[in-house]
C-alpha positions in Angstrom: 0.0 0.0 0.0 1.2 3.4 -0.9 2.8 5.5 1.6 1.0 8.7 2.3 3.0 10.7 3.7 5.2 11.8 1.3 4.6 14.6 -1.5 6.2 12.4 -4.5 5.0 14.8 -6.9 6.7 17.6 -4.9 9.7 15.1 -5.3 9.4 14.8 -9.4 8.5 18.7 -9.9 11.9 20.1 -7.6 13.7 16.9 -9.6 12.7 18.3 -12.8 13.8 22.0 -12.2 17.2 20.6 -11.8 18.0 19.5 -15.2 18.7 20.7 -18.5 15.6 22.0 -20.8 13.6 19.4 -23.2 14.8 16.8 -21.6 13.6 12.9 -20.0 14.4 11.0 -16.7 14.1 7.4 -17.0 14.0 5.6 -13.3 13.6 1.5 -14.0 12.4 -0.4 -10.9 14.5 -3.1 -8.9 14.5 -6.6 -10.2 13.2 -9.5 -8.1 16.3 -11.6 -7.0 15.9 -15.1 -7.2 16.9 -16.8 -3.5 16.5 -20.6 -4.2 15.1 -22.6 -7.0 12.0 -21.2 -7.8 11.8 -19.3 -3.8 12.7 -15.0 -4.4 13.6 -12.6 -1.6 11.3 -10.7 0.1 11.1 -7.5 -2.8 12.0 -4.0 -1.9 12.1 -1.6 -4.7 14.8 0.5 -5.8 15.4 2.9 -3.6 15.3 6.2 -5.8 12.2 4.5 -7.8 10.4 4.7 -4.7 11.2 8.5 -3.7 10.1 9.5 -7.0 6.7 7.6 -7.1 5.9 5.4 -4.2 5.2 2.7 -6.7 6.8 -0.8 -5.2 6.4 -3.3 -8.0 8.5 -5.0 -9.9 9.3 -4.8 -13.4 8.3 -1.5 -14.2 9.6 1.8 -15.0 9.0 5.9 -14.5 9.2 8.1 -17.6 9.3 11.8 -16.5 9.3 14.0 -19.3 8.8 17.9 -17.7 8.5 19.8 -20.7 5.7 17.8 -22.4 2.8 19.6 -22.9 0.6 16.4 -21.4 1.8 12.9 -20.3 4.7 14.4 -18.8 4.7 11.7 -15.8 4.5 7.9 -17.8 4.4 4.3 -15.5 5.4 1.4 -17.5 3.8 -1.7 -15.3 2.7 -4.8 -15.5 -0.8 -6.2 -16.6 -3.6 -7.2 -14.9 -3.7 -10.4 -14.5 -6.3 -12.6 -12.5 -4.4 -16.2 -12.9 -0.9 -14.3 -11.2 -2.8 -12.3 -8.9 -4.0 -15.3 -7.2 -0.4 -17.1 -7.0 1.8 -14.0 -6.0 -0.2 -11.0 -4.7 -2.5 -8.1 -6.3 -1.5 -6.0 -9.0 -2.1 -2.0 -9.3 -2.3 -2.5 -13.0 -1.9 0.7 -15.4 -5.2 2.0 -14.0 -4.2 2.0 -10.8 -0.9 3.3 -11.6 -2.9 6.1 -13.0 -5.4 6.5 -10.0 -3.2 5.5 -6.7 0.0 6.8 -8.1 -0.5 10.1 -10.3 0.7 8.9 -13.1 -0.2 11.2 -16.3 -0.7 7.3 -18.8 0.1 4.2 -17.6 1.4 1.6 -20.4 2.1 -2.2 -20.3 5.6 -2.9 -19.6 5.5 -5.5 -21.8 4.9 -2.1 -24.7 8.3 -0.4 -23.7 10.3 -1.0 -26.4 7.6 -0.3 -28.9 6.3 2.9 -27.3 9.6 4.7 -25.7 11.5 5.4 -29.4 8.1 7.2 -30.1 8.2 9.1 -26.6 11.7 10.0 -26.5 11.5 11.2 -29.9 12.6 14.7 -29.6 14.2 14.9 -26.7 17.5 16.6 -26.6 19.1 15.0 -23.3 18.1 11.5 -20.9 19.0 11.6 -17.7 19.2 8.2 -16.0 21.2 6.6 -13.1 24.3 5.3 -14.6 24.4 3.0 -11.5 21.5 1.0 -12.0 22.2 -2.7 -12.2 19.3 -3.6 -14.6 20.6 -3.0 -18.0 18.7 0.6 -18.6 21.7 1.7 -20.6 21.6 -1.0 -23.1 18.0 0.0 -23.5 18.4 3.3 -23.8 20.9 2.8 -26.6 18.1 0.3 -28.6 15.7 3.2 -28.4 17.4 5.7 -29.2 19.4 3.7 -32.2 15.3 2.8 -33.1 14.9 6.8 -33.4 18.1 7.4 -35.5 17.1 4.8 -38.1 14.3 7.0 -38.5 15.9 10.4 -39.3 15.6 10.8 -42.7 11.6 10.8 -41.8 12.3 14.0 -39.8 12.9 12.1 -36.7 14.7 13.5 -34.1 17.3 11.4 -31.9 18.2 12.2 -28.2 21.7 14.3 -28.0 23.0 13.4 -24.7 22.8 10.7 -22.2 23.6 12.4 -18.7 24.0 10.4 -15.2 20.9 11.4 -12.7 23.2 10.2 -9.8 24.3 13.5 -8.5 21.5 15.3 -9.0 18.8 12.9 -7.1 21.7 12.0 -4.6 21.8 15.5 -3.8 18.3 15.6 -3.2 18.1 12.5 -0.9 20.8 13.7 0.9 18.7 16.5 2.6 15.9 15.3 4.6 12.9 16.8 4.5 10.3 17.2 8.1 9.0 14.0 7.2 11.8 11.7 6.4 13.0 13.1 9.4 9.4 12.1 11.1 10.2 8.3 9.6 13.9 8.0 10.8 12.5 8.8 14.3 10.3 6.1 14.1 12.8 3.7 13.2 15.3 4.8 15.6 12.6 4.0 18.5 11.4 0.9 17.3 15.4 -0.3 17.0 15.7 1.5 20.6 13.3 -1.2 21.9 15.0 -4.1 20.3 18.4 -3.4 21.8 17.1 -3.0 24.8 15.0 -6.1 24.6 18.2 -7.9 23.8 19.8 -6.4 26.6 17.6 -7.8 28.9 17.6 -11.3 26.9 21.3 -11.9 26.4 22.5 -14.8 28.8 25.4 -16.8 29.0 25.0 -19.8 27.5 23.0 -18.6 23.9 23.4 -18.3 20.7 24.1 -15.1 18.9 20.7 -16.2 16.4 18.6 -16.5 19.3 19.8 -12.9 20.8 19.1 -11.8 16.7 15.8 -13.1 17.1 15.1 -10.7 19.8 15.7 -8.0 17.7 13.6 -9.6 14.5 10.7 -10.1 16.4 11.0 -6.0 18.1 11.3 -5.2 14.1 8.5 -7.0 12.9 5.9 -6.2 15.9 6.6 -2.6 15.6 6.0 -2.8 11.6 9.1 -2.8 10.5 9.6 -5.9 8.2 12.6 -6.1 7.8 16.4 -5.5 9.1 18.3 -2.3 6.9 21.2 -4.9 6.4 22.1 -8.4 7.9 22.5 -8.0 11.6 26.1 -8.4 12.9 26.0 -10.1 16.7 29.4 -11.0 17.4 30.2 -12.2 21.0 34.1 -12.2 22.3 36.5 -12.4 19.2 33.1 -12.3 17.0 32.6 -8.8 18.1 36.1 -7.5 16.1 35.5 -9.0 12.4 33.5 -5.7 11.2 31.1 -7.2 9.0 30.7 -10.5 11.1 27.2 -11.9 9.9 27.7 -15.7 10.8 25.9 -15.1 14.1 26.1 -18.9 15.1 28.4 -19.0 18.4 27.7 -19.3 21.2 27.7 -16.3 23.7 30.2 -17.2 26.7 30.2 -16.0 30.1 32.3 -12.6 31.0 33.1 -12.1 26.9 31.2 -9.1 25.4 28.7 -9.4 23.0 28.6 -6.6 20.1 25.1 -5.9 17.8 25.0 -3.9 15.1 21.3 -3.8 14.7 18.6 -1.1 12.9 15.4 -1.4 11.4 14.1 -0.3 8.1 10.6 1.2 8.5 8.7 2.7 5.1 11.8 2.6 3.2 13.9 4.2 5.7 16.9 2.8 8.0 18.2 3.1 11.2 21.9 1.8 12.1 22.4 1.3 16.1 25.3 -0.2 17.5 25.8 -1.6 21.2 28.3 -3.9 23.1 27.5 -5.5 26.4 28.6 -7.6 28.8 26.6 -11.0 28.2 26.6 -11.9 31.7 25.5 -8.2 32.6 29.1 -6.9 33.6 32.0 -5.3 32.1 35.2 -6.4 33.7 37.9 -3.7 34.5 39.6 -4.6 30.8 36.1 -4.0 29.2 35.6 -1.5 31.4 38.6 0.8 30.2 38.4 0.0 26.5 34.6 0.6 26.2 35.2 4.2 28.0 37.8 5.2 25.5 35.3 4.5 22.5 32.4 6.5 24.5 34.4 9.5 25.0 35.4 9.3 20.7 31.2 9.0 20.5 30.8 11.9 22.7 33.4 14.5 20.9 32.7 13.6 17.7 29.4 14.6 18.0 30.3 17.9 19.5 31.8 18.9 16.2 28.3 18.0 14.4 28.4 22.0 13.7 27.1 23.8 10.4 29.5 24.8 8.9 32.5 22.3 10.0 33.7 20.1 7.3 32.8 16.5 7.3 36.5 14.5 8.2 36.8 16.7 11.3 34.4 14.8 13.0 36.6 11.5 11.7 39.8 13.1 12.7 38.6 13.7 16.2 37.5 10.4 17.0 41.1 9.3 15.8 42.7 11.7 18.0 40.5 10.7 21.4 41.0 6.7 20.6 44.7 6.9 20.0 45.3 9.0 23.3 42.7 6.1 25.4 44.9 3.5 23.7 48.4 4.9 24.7 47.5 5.5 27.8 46.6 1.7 27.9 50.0 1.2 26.5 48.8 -0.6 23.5 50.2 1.9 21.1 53.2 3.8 22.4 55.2 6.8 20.6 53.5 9.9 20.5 49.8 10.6 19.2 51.2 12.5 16.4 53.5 10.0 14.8 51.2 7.7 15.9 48.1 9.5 13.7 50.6 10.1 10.9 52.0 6.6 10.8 47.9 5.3 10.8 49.5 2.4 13.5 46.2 3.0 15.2 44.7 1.4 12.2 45.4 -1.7 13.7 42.5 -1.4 16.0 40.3 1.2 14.8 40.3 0.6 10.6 36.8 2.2 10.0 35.6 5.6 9.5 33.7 7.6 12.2 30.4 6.9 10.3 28.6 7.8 6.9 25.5 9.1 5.6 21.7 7.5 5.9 18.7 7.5 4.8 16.8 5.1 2.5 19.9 3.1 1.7 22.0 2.6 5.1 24.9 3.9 3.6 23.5 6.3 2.1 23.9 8.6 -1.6 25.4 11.6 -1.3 29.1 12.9 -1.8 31.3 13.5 0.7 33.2 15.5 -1.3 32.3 18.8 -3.2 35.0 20.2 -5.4 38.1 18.3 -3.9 37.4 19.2 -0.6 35.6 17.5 2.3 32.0 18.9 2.6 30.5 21.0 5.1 27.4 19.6 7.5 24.1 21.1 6.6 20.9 21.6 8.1 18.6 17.9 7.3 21.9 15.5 6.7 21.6 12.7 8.9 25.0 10.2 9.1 26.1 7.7 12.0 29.0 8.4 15.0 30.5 4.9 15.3 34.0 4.8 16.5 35.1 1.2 17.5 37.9 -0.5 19.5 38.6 -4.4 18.2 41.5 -6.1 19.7 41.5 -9.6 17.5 43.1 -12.0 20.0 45.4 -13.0 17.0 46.9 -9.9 17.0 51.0 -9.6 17.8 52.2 -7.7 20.7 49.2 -7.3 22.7 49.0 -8.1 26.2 46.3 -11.3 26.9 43.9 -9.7 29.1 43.0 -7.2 26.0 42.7 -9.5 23.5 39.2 -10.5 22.2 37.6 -7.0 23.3 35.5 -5.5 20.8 33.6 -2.4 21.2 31.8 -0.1 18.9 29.2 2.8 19.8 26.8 3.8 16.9 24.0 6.4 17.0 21.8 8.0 14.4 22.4 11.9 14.4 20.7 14.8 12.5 22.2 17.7 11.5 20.6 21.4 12.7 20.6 24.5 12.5 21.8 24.6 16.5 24.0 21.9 16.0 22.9 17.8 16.1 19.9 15.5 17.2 20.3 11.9 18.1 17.8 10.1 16.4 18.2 6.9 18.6 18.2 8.7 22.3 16.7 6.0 24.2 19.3 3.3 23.7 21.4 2.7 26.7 24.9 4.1 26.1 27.0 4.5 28.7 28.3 1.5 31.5 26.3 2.5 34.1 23.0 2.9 32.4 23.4 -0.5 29.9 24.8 -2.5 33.2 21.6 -0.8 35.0 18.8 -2.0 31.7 20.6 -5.6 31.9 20.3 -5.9 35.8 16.2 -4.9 35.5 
């Protein structure tokens, strides 16, 4: 069912004033992804389909044509059709796409490479995303080799095919009142899974079974499904960054590490949390999980308009490689330290990145050369981490196996930030206090 909420149109109109007179935007859909045999995953359309239209079906495609004099907003989608309906869900069919989803004409997809030469014909410049993984640009070219063959019959072929990345990526990355309204939602319903799990975890069980914690907080709350595979690492787990395995078991006095969000009407949330799986950091834990709170804390304090993106990095390597000399598991001085990136060895990840419909989300980092500077209605992550693999050379025993990340969701203001994900349990006191309710 269509979400609401959103002002698509709104989105198509300000897309549209962005590009370059008498021109199209083609947006094709997300392709259903085979898991097993004849068994698909769970669907979720393309991301920037879905900001432009709200349309979530497969195999179709938006034509956006601004300076047409009527049609100017064209949904190729599927047919009808009673037998499929039955087997694999309802279909909007083109009069719905017309009637639920504001679409100008609606045309069978099965038409689009009869009816696009006749549509594009004319056009000076398409704009599509040159990172789309379905092939547009091979169609493209037929159609717009179909017009050319045509020429001599006054036909005129497209001039230019231009990338729509940076110009809808720029748009994404600046969320309006009610994306901002969404990513609230999802940061409390992942609030209550980690603190669910927090209150779950026991020596003795299985990362899956903690994950299930969090699945079932997701899916209660309306939230069908996790923004990315769910990382719950327990002792040596907890330092393998993209650890997705989640099948050992969680052993008294290790900690356990979740990286956890929900996705709620196309939007994500991206919480991290370590804890002690019996309910107690030890001293070791203790000192290493301080160091990566205080990089959480100042970070954050340099979420300021106006301060360029990679300060915010730069600080949290500054704080962590202080905690971790005064630890004596670097040694030299924090400059050469920095400079020589020996700190790498346990902190190998960037402070955080953007998000929004995708969890690492579009957007440049970058404008001109130079880092960019924060602006009111970006929304990124703070995750600095500590991981101490107990394979690692020269480390003293009683560290190794310690992993610890803190992540939070944090809007950018006009007076500075906005957690998006305040209710998690963050510091020692307060996640040792949750566990022990």
């Amino acid at each position: 069912m269509q979400n609401t909420q959103f002002n698509f149109k709104e989105r198509r109109s300000e897309l549209s004033q962005k590009i370059e007179e008498d021109s199209a935007i083609i947006v094709y859909s997300a392709p259903v992804k085979t898991r097993i045999s004849d068994t698909d995953y769970l669907y979720r359309q393309d991301s920037n389909f879905y900001y432009l239209s709200g349309y979530e079906e497969p195999e179709s495609m938006l034509l956006i044509r601004p300076n047409a004099q009527e049609n100017n907003f064209i949904i190729f989608c599927r047919d009808r059709d009673a037998l499929r309906e039955q087997w694999d869900g309802f279909r909007s069919g083109q009069e719905g796409a017309v009637e639920k989803y504001g679409a100008n004409q609606a045309y069978s997809i099965s038409d689009v490479d009869k009816l696009m030469p006749e549509l594009l014909e004319g056009v000076k410049n398409i704009y599509f995303s040159m990172s789309s993984p379905c092939g547009l640009d091979h169609k493209i070219n037929n159609w717009v080799d179909q017009i050319r063959s045509n020429t001599r019959a006054g036909a005129e072929a497209p001039q230019n095919l231009l990338s729509l990345d940076t110009l809808l990526h720029e748009m994404r990355l600046i969320k309006s009142d009610k994306e901002i309204e969404v990513m609230k939602r999802a940061g409390e319903i992942t609030a209550e899974a980690h603190i669910r799990a927090m209150q779950a975890v026991k020596p003795g069980m299985y990362e899956y079974q903690l994950e299930a914690e969090y699945l079932y907080a997701f899916n209660k709350n309306g939230a069908r499904s996790p923004a990315y595979n769910s990382i719950v690492g327990g002792g040596n787990n907890a330092c393998i960054l993209h650890y997705v395995e989640n099948n050992s078991e969680l052993l008294d006095g290790d900690l356990v590490l979740v990286d956890a969000g929900c996705e709620y009407q196309y939007y994500a949330s991206d919480v991290t949390r370590t804890f002690p799986v019996n309910g107690v950091f030890s001293q070791e834990q203790k000192e290493i999980y301080s160091i990566v709170q205080e990089a959480h804390t100042q970070s954050m304090d340099l979420l300021q308009l106006g301060n360029k993106w990679n300060l915010v990095h730069e600080k949290s390597i500054e704080v962590i490689v202080e905690g971790l000399i005064s630890l004596g598991l670097l040694k030299g001085s924090k400059e050469e330290i920095i400079e020589s990136g020996e700190y790498s060895r346990f902190y190998m990840h960037r402070i955080g990145h953007w998000l929004g419909m995708d969890v690492h989300d579009v957007g440049s980092y970058k404008k001109d050369g130079d880092w960019r500077e924060l602006e009111p209605g970006m929304v990124m992550t703070i995750e600095p981490g500590i991981y101490i693999l107990d394979s690692l050379d020269g480390v003293d025993e009683k560290w190794k196996g310690i992993g610890v990340r803190i992540e939070d969701d944090v809007l950018v203001t006009n007076d500075g930030y906005e957690v998006l994900t305040p209710g998690i349990p963050r510091t020692i006191e307060e996640i040792e206090s949750v566990m022990q309710s």
